[in-house]
C-alpha positions, -999 to +999 in steps of 0.1 A: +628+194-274+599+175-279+575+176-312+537+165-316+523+165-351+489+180-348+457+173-377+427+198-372+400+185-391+366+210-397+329+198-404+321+189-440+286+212-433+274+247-447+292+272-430+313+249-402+347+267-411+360+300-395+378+332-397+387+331-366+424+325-343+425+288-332+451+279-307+460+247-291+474+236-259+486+203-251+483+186-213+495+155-206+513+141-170+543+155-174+534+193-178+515+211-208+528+228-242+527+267-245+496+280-261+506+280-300+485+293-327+477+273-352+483+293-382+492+287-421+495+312-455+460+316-463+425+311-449+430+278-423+395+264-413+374+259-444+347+238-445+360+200-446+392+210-446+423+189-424+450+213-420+484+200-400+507+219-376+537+209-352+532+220-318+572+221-300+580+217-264+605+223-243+603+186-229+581+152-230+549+156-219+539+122-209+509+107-217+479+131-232+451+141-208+435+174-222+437+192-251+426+231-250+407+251-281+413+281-277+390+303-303+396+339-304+391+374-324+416+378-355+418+414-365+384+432-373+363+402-387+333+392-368+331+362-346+312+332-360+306+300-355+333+270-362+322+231-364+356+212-353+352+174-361+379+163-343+417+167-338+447+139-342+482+144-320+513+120-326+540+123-302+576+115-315+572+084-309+542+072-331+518+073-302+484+084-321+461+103-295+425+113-309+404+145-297+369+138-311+347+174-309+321+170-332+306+201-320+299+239-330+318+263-308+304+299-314+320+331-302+350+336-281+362+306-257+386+277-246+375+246-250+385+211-235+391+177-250+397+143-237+410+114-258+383+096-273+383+066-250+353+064-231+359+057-193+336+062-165+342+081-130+353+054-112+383+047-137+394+081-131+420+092-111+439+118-116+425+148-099+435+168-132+408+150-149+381+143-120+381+184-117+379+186-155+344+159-156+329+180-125+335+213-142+325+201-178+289+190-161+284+222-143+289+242-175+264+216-189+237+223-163+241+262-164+232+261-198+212+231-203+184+236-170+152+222-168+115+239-167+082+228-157+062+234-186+027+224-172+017+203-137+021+168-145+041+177-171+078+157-177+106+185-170+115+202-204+145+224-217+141+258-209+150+274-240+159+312-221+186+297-210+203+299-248+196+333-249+204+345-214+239+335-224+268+363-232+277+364-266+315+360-259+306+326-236+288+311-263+282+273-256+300+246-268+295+206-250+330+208-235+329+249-224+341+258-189+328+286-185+297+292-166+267+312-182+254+348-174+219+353-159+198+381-177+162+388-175+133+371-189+115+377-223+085+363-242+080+361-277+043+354-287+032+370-319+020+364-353+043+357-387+028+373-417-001+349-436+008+326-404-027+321-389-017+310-351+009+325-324+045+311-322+071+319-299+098+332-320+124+335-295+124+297-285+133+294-324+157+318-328+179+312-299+181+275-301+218+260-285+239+257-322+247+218-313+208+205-307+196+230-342+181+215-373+212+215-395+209+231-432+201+199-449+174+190-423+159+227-426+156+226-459+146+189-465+114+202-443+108+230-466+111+215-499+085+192-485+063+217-469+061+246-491+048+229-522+019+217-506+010+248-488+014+268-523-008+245-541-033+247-509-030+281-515-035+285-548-067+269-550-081+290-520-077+255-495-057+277-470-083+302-467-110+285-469-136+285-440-162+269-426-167+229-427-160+199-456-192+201-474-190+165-487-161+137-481-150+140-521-136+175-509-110+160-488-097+137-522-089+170-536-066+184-510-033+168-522-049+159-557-011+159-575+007+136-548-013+103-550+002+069-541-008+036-536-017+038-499-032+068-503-056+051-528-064+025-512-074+042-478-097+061-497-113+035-512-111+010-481-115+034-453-149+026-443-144-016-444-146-032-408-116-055-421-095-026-430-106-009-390-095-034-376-065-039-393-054-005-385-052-018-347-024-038-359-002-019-377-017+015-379-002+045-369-014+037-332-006-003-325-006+000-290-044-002-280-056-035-281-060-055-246-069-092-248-100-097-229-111-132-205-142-114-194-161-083-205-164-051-182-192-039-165-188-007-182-197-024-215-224-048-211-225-067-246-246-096-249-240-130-267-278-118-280-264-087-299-234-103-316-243-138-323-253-129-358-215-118-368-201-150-346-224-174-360-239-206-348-204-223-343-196-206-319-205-178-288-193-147-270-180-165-241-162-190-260-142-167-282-135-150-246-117-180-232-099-188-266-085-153-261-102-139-293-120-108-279-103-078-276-109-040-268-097-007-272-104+013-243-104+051-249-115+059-209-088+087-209-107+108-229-141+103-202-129+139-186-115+158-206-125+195-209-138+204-249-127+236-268-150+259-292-139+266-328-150+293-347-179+302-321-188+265-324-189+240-293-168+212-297-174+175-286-153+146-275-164+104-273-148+085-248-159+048-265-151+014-258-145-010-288-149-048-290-134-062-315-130-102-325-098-123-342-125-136-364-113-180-381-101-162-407-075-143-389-092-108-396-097-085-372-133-067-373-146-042-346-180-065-329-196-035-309-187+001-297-203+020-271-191+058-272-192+065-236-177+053-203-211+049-186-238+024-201-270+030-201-298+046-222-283+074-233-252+063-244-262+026-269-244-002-279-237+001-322-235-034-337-223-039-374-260-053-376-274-015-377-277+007-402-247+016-426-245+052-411-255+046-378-218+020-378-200+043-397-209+072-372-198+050-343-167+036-361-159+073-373-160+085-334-137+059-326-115+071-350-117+105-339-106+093-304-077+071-320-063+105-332-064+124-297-050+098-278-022+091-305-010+120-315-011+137-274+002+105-257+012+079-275+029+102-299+038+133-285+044+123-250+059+090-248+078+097-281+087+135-281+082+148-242+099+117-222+126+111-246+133+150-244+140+142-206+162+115-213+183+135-236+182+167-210+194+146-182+225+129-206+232+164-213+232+178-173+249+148-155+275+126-179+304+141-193+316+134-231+340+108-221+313+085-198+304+055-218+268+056-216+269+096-232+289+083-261+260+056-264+230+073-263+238+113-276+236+102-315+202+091-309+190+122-294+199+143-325+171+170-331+149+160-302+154+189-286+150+210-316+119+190-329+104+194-290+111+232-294+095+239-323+065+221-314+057+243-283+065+272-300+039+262-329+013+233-317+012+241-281+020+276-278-015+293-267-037+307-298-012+275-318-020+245-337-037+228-307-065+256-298-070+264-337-076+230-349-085+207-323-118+195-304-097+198-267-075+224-276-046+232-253-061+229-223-075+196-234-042+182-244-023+194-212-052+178-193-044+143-219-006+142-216-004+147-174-029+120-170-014+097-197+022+104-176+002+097-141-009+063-157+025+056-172+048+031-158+085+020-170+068-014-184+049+004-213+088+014-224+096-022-228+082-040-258+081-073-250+064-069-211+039-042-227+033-074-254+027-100-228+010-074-203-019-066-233-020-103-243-013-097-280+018-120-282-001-146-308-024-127-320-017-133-364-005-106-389+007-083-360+039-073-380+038-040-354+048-068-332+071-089-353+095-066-368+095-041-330+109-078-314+133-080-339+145-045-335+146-050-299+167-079-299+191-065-323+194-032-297+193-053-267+225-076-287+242-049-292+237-022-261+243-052-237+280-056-253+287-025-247+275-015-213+286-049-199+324-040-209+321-011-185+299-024-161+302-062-155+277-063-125+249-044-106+274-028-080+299-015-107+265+005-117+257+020-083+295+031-078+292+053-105+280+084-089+274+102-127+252+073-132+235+078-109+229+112-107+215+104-142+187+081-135+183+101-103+172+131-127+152+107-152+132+092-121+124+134-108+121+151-144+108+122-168+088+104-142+080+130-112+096+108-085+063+084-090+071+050-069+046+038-091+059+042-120+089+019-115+114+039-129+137+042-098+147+010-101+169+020-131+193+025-105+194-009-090+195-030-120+220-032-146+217-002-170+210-020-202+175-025-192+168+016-199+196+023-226+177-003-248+144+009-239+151+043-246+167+036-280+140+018-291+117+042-284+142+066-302+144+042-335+103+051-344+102+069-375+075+098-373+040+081-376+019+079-415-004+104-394-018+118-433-029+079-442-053+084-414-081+094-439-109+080-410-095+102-388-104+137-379-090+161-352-120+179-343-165+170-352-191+191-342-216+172-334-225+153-304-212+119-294-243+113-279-259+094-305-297+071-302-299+042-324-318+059-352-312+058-387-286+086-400-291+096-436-256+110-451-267+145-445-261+140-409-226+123-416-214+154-436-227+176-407-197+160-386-172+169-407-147+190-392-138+227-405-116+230-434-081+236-412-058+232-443-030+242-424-027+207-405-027+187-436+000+204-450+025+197-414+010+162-417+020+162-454+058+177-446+063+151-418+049+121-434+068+127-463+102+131-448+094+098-426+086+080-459+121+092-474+138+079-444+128+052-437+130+040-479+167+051-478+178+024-439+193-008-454+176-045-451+140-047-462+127-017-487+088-017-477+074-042-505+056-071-499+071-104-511+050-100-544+072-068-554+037-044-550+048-016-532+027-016-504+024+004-469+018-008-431-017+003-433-023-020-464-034-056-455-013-080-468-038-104-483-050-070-502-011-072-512-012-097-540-006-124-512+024-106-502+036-106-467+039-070-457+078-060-445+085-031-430+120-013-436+141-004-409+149-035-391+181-040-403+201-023-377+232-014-393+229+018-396+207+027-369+225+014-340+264+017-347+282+025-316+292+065-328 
């Protein structure tokens, strides 16, 4: 008779353990164990508990292949949910084989395990545990299925599949079983004092292993709530109309000062300070070196010699490679939106902006259309105060759209959900590059969910706040994905393809090549163990199937997007592209103080003098209820990113300072953003 020593080891979160019957079955070459129940005096599967059993056979199994959960109804207690961490079996002869689970397995099921070594397709053999990969990834896809949320549109999770599913089949990463198909159900309605639509369904029947967990949940209330209730108690929730005056906004989060948010306040309206936000703002991806001006925006050497000076001219600083612009053409065609009865408008400008001796970057001209010409003027920092700040204020207001809907939203949230979807549908837990990449997915899905439910659902965040609204911001993100290709993924070629590789104080840049290197170090040791050359990656048929899925869901099969060559290069090209794109903290979207989601005014401005009266009469309406998600999410990003090892966000001088301070503002101090010491951000879970 043969004996295995078996350790069960059970979450350390709220509400992992169980009441449950857990029983095991051991397969290994030489046969399997009989199912035995694993069963002491007492309550078993508490939360962080490891509890050990001795599983006895008749003879030697051989080396371990599977190991079967089986999780079933003890007496009259309700089902509920179990987290297993993971599960240690040592044979009688010291062998140590390790199960890891790390999972939630709700309601009734059996469950399979693999030994913790990763190992793709091809190094499988057995047909025992090729059937076991294929059925594991079927299972996968029933529950896990894509949905075309809008044309042009990456392929999202579609969330009914959670709740088509039976309660006794509930779904756990390694569950054979397939899924039932039910009928369809929509959820739109209103929460009480909640003034927008959700879809309270996709929240409610979110997959257990992609949900928020309890600490998350509640970290994003503790931040959230406070803010709203002291909105709410000084009538900022329900106020309507529009800010009558800019010293209103100072007053909306009056008790939660800082530093930064003091000094955007006070420095907002500085040319030094807007073009420094094109560096290390929240949106650091706009600027194009320029050799020669477009036709589109025909400035003159005339209009800006008087901020060049005589040493210099327009054409020279455009062949020393100091002009730049930020081109906002996306937003040309985009359709408007009405708020509260109120017509809604939308600037499409082109700034200029020079790399002045000094090293500064200061905005030269702005037009606020696509199309020159009469109608639509050229502002120079030579015109009046307001007339500038008007232009500079619509530039702003165009900054916002396209980073929060593209740069943000798609290219951080939507593609990245794809990513994660198709790791989820096509490798198994044992393939390499699943064990690689699925820690860095954690709460995408969730965070994605809750989004549409809330911002994009119709009557949401987007149609009650915005100048576009929904419509607006489908019509943003599918053209933004039409115009996307694989190179704005990778830092360094998007770097040298906009020019901005020398360009000084671009810490955006510094520290994202330093993080990159440190990903591309270590993803490349890792993938190159299992896949020492370009064929050992087209063998693998999960592979793949993979980037097969990435090219049609993420990408929509465009050529021109050069995604499908993932498949013909080594993989470490898109693992370290993708996890760098997964390593961005949430933006500082509430430092944005020059910034507004929605003006009422047109963007059709003549070069006349605007007294302050006209300024205020831009001012959005008073939608409290953004500030206070911008306030929850900015907060949580700050904590995080304080807590990551290496460099703690303080300039050399010891001033706590933020990325949308200036360094020579800093007391001299170099600004040094946290986060790129990689040790705990990359380790190889």
């Amino acid at each position: 008779m043969a004996v295995y020593r078996v350790s069960v080891t059970t979450g350390p979160y709220l509400m992992a353990g169980t009441l449950d019957n857990i029983s095991i079955t051991l397969v290994g070459t030489c046969g399997e164990s009989p199912k035995q129940l694993l069963d002491h005096l007492g309550r078993d599967f508490t939360r962080g508990s490891v509890q050990k059993y001795k599983v006895r056979c008749s003879a030697e199994l051989g080396e371990l292949l599977l190991l079967r959960l089986h999780k079933e109804r003890y007496a009259f207690f309700p089902k509920d949910s179990w987290y297993c961490s993971y599960i240690c079996v040592t044979a009688h002869d010291g062998t140590l084989s390790h199960f890891p689970c790390y999972q939630w397995i709700e309601g009734y099921c059996t469950i399979e395990l693999r030994p913790g070594t990763a190992r793709t397709v091809c190094q499988d053999s057995l047909p025992l545990l090729l059937d076991h990969r294929k059925r594991e990834i079927q299972a996968r896809q029933e529950c896990y299925r894509w949905k075309v949320y809008a044309p042009g549109f990456p392929g999202i999770v579609d969330v009914r599949s959670f709740e088509e599913m039976e309660s006794n089949k509930k779904f756990a990463l390694t569950k054979t079983a397939p899924c039932a198909d039910q009928g369809d159900s929509s959820g739109n309605r209103y929460l009480p004092g909640f003034p927008m639509k959700i879809d309270i369904p996709s929240l409610l029947h979110v997959e257990p292993n992609i949900r928020y967990s309890a600490t998350k949940t509640t970290s994003l209330l503790f931040n959230a709530i406070p803010a709203s209730l002291g909105m709410k108690l000084r009538g900022l929730l329900d106020r309507k109309g529009s800010w009558k005056k800019l010293d209103d906004i100072r007053n909306i989060f009056w008790c939660h000062k800082t530093f930064t948010s003091e000094y955007v306040t006070e420095h907002w309206h500085e040319d030094h300070f807007f073009g420094y936000q094109y560096l290390n703002g929240v949106n650091p991806v706009m600027l194009h070196c320029l050799s020669s001006l477009p036709r589109k925006l025909p400035v003159t050497n005339d209009m800006v010699a008087p901020l060049l000076g005589s040493a210099t001219c327009l054409q020279t600083e455009l062949e020393r490679g100091n002009i730049f612009l930020a081109d906002y053409w996306i937003l040309a065609e985009v359709p408007v939106h009405c708020l509260n009865g109120s017509q809604q408008y939308v600037a499409a400008p082109l700034c200029l902006l020079w790399l002045n001796p000094q090293g500064a970057l200061v905005p030269l001209a702005i037009q606020l259309s696509q199309t020159p010409g009469p109608n639509s003027p050229i502002f120079l920092p030579t015109d009046s105060d307001w007339d500038w700040m008007v232009a500079k204020t619509w530039v702003r207001n165009s900054e916002f759209l396209v980073h929060e809907n593209n740069t943000h939203f798609l290219c951080t949230h939507l593609l990245c959900e794809a990513f994660a979807i198709a790791t989820l549908r096509q490798l198994p837990l044992c393939h390499p590059i699943y064990k690689l990449l699925l820690p860095h997915t954690r709460y995408t899905l969730q965070v994605n969910i809750t989004a549409r439910a809330a911002l994009l659902n119709p009557e949401g965040f987007a149609d009650q706040v915005t100048s576009i609204g929904r419509q607006g911001l489908l019509y943003l993100m599918s053209t933004g994905l039409a115009h996307f290709t694989y190179t704005n993924f990778c830092l360094p070629d998007s770097l040298r393809a906009r020019g901005v590789l020398a360009i000084p104080n671009y810490h955006y840049r510094d520290d994202g090549l330093k993080i990159w290197a440190a990903i591309e170090s270590f993803v490349s040791e890792i993938v190159s163990y299992y896949y020492p050359s370009d064929a050992s990656v087209q063998q693998d048929s999960e592979l793949q199937a993979w980037v097969g899925e990435i090219f049609a869901q993420a990408f929509l099969g465009r050529e021109s997007s050069a995604a499908s060559r993932l498949g013909n290069l080594p993989i470490l090209y898109s693992l370290k592209d993708f996890r760098f794109w997964l390593s961005h903290c949430h933006p500082w979207d509430l430092h944005m103080k020059t910034t507004s989601h929605h003006y009422r005014m047109t963007s059709g401005l003549t070069r006349v003098i605007y007294p302050i009266a006209i300024l205020h009469g831009l001012l959005p309406w008073c939608h409290c209820n953004i500030w206070c998600i911008l306030w929850a999410l900015d907060h949580v990003a700050e904590a995080s990113v304080s807590g990551c090892s290496g460099r703690k966000g303080k300039a050399q001088s010891g001033t706590n300072v933020h990325p949308l301070v200036p360094p020579a503002l800093a007391r001299g101090g170099r600004l040094s953003l946290p986060g790129t010491s990689l040790s705990r951000d990359v380790g190889f879970s």
